[in-house]
Backbone bond lengths (Angstrom), bond angles and torsions (degrees), N, CA, C in turn:
res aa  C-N    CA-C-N  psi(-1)  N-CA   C-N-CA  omega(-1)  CA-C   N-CA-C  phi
1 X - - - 1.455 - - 1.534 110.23 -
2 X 1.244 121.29 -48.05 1.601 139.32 -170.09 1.867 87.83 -64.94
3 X 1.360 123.43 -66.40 0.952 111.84 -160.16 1.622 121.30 -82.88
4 X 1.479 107.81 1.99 1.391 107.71 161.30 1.746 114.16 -92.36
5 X 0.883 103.92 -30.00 1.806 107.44 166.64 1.955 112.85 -46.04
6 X 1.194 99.13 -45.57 1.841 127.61 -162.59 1.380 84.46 -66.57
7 X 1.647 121.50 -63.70 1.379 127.44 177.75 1.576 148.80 -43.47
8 X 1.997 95.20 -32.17 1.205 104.12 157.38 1.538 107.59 -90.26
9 X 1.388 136.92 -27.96 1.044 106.42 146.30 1.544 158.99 -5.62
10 X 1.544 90.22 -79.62 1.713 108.53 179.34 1.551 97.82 -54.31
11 X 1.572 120.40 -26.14 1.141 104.71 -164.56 1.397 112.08 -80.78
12 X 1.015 130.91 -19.79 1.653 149.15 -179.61 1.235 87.79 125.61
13 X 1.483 169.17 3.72 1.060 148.27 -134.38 1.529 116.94 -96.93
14 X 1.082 120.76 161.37 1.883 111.06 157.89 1.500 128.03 -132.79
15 X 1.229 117.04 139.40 1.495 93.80 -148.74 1.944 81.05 -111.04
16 X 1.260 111.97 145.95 1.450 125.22 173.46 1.198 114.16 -126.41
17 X 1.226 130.55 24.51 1.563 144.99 171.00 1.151 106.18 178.75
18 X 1.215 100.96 127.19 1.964 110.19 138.17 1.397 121.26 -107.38
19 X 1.128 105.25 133.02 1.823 122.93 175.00 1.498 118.19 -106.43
20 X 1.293 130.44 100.41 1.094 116.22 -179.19 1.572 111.87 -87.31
21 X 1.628 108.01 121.86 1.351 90.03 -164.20 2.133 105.91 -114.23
22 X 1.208 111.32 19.98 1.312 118.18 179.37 1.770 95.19 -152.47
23 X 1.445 98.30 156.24 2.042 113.14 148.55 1.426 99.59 -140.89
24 X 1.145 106.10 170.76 1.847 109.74 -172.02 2.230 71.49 -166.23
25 X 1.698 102.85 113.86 1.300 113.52 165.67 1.535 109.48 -120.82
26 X 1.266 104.43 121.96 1.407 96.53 -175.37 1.336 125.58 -137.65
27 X 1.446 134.81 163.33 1.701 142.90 -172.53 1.490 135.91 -94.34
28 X 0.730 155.77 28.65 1.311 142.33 -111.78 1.740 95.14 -102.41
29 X 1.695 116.44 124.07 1.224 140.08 -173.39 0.950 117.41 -109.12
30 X 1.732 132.17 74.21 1.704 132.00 -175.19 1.654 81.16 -74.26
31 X 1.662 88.77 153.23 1.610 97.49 -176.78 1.194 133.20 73.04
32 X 1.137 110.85 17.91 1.568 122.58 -171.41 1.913 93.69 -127.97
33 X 1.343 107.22 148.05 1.380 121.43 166.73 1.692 116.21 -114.09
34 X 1.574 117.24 146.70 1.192 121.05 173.39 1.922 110.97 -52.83
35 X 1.490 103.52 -40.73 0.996 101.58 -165.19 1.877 135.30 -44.59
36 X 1.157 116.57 -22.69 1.769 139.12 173.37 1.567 92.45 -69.55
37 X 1.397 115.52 -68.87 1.362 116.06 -157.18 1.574 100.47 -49.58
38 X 1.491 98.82 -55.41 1.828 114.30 -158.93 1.339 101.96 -57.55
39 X 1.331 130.17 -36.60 1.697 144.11 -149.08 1.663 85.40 -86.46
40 X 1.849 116.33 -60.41 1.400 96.83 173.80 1.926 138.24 -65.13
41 X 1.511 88.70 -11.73 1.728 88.47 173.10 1.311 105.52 -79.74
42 X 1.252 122.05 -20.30 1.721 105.59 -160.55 1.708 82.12 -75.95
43 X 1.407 123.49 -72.96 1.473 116.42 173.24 1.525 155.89 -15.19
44 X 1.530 84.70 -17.63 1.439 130.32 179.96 1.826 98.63 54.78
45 X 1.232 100.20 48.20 1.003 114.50 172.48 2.169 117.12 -69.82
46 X 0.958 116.20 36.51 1.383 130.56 -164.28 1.587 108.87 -136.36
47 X 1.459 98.89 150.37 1.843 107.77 164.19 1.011 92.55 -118.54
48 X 1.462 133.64 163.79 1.179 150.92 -172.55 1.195 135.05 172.23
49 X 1.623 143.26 115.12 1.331 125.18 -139.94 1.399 100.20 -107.10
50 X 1.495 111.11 11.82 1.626 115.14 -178.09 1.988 99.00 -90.06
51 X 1.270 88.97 173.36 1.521 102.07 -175.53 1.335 125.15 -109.32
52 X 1.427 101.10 -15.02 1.534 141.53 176.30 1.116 122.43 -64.95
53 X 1.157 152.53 80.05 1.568 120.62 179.03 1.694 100.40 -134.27
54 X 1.593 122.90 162.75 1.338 125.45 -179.84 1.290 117.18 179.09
55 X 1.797 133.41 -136.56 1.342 123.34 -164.59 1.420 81.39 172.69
56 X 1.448 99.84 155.64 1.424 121.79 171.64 1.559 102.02 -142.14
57 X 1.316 117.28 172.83 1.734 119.34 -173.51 1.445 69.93 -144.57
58 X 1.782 168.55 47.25 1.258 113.51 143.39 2.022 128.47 -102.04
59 X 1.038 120.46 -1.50 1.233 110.64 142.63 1.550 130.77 -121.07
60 X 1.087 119.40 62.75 2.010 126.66 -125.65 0.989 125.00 103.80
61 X 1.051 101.98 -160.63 1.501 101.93 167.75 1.634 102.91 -128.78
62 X 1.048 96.06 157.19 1.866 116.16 -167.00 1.417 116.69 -100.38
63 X 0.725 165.33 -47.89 2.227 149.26 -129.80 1.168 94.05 4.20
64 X 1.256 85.22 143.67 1.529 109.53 176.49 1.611 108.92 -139.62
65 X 1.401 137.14 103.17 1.428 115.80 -177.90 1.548 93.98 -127.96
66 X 1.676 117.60 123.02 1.125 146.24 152.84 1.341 103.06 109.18
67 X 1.201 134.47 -160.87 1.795 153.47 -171.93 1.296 126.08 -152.94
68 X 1.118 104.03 143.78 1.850 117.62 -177.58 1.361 96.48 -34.80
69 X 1.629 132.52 124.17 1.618 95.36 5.24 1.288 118.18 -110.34
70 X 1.054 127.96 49.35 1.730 137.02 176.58 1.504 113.83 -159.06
71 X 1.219 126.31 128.84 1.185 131.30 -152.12 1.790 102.65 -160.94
72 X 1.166 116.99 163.41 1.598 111.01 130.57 2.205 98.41 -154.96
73 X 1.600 79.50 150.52 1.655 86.49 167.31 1.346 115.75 -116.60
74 X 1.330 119.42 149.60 1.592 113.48 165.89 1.235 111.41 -104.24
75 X 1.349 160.33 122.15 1.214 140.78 150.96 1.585 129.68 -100.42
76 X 1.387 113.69 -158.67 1.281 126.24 160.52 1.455 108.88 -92.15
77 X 1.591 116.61 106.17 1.469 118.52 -171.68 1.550 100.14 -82.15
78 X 1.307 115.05 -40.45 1.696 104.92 177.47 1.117 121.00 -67.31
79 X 1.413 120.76 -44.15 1.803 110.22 148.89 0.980 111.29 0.41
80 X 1.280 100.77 -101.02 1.627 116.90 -154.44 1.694 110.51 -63.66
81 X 1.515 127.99 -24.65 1.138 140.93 -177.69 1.412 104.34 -49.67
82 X 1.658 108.55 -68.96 1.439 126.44 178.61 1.376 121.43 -66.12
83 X 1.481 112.48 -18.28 1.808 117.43 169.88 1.400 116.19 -89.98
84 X 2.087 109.01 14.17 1.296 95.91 -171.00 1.912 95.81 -114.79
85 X 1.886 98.44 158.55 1.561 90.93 -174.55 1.126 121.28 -94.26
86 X 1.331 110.90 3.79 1.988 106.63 175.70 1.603 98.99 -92.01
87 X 1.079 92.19 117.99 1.875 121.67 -175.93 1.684 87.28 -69.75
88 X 1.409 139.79 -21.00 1.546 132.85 -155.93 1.699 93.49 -99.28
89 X 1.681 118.88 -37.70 1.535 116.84 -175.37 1.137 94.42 -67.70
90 X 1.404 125.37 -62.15 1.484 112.56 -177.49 1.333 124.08 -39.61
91 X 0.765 132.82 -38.64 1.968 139.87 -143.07 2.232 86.84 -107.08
92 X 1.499 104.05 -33.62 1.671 100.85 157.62 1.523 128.40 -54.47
93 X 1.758 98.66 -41.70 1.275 94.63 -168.61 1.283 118.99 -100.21
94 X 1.698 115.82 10.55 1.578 131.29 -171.03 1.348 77.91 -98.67
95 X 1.403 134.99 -61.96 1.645 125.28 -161.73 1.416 114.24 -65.49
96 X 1.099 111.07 -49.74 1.850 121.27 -165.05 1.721 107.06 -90.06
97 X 1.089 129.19 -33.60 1.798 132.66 -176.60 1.814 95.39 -110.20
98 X 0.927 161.88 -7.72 1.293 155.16 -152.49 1.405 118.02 -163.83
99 X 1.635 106.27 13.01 1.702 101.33 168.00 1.128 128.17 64.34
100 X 1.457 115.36 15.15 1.463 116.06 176.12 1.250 122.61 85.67
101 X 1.575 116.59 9.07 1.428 123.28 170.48 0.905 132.72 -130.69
102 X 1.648 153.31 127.71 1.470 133.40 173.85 1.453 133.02 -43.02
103 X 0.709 130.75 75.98 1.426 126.12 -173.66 1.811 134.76 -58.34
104 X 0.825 103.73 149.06 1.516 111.24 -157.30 1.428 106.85 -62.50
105 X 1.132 99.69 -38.88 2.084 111.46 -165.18 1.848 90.34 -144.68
106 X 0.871 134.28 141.95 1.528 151.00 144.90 1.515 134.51 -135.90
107 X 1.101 115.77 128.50 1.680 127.24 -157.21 1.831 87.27 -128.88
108 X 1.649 94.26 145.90 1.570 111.43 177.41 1.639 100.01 -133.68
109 X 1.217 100.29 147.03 1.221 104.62 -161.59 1.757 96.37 -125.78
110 X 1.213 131.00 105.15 1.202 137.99 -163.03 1.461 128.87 -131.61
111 X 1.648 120.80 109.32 1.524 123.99 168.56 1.572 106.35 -83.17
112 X 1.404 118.64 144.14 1.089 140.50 156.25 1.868 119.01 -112.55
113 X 1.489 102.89 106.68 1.319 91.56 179.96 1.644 100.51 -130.66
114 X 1.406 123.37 138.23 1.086 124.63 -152.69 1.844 93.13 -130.02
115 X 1.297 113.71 146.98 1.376 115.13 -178.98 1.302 125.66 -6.66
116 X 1.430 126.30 -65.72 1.467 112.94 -163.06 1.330 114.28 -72.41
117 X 1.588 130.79 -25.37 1.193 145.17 170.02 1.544 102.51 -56.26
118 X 1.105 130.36 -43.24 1.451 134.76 -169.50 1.539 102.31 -69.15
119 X 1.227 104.23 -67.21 1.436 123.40 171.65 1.624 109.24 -26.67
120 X 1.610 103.20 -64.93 1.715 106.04 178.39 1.247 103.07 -55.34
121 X 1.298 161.72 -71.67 1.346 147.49 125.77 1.163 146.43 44.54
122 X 1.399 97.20 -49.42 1.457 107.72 153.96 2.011 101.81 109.57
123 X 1.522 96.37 5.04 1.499 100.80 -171.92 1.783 114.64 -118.53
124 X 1.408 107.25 122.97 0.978 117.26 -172.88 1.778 129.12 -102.74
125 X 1.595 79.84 -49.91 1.514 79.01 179.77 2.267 119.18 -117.16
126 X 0.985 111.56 172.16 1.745 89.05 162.91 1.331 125.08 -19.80
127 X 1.504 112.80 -74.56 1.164 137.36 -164.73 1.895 102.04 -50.79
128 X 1.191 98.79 -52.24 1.848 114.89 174.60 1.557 86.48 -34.67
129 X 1.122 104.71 -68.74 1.625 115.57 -141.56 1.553 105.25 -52.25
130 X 1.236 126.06 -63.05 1.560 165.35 178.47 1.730 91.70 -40.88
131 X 1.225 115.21 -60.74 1.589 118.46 -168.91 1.572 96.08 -72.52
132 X 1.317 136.83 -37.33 1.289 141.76 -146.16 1.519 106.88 -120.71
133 X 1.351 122.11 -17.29 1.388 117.02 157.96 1.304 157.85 -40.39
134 X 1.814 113.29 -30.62 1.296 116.51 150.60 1.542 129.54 -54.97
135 X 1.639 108.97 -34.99 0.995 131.16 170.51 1.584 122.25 -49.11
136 X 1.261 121.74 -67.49 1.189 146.29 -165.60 1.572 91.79 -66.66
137 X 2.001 135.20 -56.43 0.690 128.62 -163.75 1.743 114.32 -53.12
138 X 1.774 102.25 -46.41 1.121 121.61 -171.07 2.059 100.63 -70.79
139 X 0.691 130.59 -25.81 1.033 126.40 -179.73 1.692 126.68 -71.79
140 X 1.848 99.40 -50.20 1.512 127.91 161.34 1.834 92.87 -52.84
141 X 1.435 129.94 -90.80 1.162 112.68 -143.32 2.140 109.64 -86.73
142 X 0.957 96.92 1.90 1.698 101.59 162.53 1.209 132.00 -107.43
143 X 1.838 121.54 -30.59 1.295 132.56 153.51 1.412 129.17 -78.51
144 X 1.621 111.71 -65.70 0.935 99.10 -174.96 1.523 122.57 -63.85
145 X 1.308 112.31 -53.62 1.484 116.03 164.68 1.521 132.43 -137.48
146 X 1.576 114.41 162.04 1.926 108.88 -167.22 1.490 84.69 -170.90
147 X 1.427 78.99 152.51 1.540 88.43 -173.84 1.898 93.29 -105.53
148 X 1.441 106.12 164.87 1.732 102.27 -163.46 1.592 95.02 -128.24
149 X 1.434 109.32 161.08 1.369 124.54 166.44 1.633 99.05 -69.50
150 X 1.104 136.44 -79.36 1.562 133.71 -169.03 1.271 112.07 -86.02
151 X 1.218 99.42 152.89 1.571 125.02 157.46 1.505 119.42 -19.91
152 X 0.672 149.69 120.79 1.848 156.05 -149.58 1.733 99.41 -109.50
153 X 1.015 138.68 121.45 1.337 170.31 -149.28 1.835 92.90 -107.60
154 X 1.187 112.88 57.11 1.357 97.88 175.35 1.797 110.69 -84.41
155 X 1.236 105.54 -35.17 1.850 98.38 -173.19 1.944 104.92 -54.08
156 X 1.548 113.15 -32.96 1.492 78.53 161.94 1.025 116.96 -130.83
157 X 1.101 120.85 65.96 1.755 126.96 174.61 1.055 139.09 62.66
158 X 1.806 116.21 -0.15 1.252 117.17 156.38 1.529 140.65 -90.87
159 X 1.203 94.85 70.72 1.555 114.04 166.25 1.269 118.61 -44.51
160 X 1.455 112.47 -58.05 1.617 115.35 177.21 0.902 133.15 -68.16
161 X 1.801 128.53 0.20 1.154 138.27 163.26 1.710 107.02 -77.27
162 X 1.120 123.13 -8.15 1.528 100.54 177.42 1.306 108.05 -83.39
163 X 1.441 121.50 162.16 1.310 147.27 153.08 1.520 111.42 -32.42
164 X 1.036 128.12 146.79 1.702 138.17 179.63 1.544 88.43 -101.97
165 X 1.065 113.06 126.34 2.089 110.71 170.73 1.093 97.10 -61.06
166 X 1.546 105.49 157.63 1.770 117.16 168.00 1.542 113.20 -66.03
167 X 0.641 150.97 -41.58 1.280 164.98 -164.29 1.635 111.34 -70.62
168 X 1.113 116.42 -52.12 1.548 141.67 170.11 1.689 91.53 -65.66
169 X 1.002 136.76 -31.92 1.830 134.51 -155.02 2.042 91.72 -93.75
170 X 1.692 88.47 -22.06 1.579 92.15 -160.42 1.800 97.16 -83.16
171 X 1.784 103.98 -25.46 1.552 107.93 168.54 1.347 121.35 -69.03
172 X 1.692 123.63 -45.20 1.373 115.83 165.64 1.401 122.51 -66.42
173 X 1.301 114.03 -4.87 1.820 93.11 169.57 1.267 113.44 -95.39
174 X 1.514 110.91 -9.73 1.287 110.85 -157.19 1.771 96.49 -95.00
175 X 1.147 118.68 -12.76 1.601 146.66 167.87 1.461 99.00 -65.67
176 X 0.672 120.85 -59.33 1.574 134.44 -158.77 1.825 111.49 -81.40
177 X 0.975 101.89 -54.29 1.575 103.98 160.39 1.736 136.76 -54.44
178 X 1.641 81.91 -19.57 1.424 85.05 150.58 1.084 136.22 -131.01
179 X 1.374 112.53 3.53 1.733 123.82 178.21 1.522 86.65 -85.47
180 X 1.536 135.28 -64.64 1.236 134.70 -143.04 1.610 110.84 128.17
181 X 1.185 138.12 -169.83 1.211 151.11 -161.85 1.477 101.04 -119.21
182 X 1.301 143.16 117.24 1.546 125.25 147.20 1.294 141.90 -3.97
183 X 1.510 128.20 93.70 1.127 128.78 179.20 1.578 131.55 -74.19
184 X 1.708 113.69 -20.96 1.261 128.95 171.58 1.469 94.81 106.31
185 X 1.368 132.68 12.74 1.149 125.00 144.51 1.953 137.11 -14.13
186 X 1.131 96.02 102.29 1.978 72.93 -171.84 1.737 102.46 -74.06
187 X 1.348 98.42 168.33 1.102 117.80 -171.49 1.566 120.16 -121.96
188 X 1.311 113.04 1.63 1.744 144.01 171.40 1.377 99.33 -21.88
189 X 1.137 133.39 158.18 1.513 130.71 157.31 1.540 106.89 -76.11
190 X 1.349 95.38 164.69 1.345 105.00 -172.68 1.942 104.18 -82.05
191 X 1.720 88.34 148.83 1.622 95.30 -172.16 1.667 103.48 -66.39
192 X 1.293 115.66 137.97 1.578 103.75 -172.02 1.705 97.46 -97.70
193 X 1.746 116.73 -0.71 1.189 90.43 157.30 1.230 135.95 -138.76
194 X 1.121 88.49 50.12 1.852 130.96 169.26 1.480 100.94 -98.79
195 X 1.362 132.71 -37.90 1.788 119.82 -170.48 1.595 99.18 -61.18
196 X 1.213 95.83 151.11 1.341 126.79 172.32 1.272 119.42 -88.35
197 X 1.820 108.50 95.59 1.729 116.35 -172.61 1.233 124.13 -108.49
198 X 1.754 108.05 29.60 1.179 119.98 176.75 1.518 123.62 -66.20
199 X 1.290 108.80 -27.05 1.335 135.57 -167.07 1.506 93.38 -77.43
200 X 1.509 124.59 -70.05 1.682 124.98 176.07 1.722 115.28 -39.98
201 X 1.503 97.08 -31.87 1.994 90.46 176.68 0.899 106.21 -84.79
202 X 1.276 146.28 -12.19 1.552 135.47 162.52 1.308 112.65 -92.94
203 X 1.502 143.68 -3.36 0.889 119.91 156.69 1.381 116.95 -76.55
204 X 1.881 113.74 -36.99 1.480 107.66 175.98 1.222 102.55 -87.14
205 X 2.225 153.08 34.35 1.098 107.29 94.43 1.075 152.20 -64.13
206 X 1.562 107.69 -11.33 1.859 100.31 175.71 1.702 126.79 -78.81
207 X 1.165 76.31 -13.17 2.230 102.47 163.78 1.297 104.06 -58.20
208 X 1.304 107.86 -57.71 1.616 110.86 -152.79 1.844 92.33 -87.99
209 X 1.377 137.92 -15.32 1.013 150.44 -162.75 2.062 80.91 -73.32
210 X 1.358 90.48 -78.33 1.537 117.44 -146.30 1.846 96.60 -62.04
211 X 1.520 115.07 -24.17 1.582 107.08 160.55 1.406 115.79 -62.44
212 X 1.406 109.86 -42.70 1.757 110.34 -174.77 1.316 115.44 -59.60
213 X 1.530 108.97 -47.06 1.786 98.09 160.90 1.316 137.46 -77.48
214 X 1.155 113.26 0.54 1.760 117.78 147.46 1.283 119.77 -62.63
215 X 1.518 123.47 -29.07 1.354 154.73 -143.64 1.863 86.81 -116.42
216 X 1.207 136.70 18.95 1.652 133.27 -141.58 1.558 94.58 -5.36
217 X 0.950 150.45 56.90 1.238 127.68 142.61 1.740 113.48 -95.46
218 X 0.953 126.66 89.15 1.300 126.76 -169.31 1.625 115.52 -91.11
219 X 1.481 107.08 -41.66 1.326 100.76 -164.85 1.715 99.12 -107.93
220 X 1.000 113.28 87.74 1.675 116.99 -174.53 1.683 99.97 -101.67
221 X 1.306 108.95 141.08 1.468 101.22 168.52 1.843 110.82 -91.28
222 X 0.971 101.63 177.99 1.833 115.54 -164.80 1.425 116.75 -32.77
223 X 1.461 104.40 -57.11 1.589 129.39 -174.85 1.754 87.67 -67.50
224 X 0.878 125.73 -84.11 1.322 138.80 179.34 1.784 113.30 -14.41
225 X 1.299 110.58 -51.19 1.230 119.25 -179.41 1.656 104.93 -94.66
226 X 1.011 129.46 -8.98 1.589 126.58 151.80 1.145 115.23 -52.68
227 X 1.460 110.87 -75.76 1.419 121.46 168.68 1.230 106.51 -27.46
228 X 1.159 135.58 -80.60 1.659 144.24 -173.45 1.336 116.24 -45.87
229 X 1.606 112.42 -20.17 1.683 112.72 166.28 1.346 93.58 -96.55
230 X 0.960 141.86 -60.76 1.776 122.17 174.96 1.420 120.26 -20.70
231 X 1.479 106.67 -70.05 1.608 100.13 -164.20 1.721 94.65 -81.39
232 X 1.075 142.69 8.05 1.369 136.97 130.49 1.126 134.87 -5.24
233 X 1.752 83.32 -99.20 1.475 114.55 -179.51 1.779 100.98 -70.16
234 X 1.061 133.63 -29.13 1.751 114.25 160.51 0.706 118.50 -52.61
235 X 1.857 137.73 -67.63 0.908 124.40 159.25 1.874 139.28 -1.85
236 X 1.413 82.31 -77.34 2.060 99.99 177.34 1.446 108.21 -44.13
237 X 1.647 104.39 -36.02 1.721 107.23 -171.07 0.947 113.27 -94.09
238 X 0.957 127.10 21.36 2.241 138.58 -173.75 1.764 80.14 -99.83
């Protein structure tokens, strides 16, 4: 973040918003096998507040629970590692995710949360994210979803009485050690009329700017270019 700020900098730049419009948080488990995870999905050994759930076989096998914009997948990371052809990603992800060794079995453990999910969240910008991240982590892999030692009690609603699997307990700490611990952060959606839409009226004046000089009217003064967004926007709405 620091060093992309520095960057529009150097460039002369100025930045008057940040939008964060994706996160991608992720696990990577050398030594771990699909097989626990997969054995508890078929069982439906899971809570999960998505509606989504499924599997793929094409480089491994996949989980998939929920949809853009909130999701997480687990897969077979060596799968796909060893089915891929840049000999340089590989030899990245043996040094930097796997300690410098090939590993026998590797599992990735992966949230995808993409703007509007963030947004519901209560997180808007970098800074949102960064202050509110222990939170969100702990929430994603203990609330929203976990995979369980027993059978899940859905006909009467006690879900939360099952067991968290060991294995899954070994994902939230391992979450947690690097997000941080829960601060009590809320997680509310963001006030929609609290955002700051100063930024959208200047882009649709530079809209309405950049029609007028198609229009050669380029140099209009204030009143002038009101008018010209008036009978505009009538127009558009006819």
């Amino acid at each position: 973040m620091k060093r992309g700020r520095e960057f529009v900098v150097s460039l002369g730049g100025t930045i008057l918003k940040e939008k964060l419009s994706r996160v991608d948080i992720a696990l990577d488990m050398p030594g771990v096998q699909m097989d626990v995870f997969l054995a508890a999905f078929r069982e439906e050994r899971y809570i999960c507040r998505a509606k989504s759930v499924g599997y793929a076989k094409s480089n491994g096998i996949t989980l998939r629970l929920g949809e853009s914009p909130l999701l997480i997948r687990i897969y077979d990371k060596l799968a796909e590692t060893i089915k891929c052809a840049n000999a340089l990603k590989r030899f990245a992800m043996m040094e930097r995710r796997w300690g410098g060794i090939m590993p026998g079995e590797a599992v990735r453990v992966e949230f995808e949360i993409r703007r509007q999910a963030l947004k519901d969240r209560g997180i808007d910008s970098v800074n949102d994210y960064c202050t509110k991240r222990p939170d969100l982590v702990y929430y994603l892999a203990d609330e929203w979803f976990r995979f369980t030692a027993d059978i899940v009690d859905r006909e009467n609603k006690n879900q939360s009485r099952a067991k968290v699997l060991p294995l899954w307990k070994e994902v939230q700490a391992a979450f947690q050690s690097w997000a941080g611990c829960p601060q009590g952060c809320s997680l509310a959606p963001l006030d929609l009329e609290r955002v700051d839409v100063r930024q959208l009226f200047k882009q649709a004046l530079g809209v309405i700017k950049t029609a007028a000089r198609y229009q050669g009217r380029s140099n209009l003064k204030n009143e002038e270019l009101l008018a010209y967004a008036r009978g505009g926007l009538k127009w558009a709405l006819c």
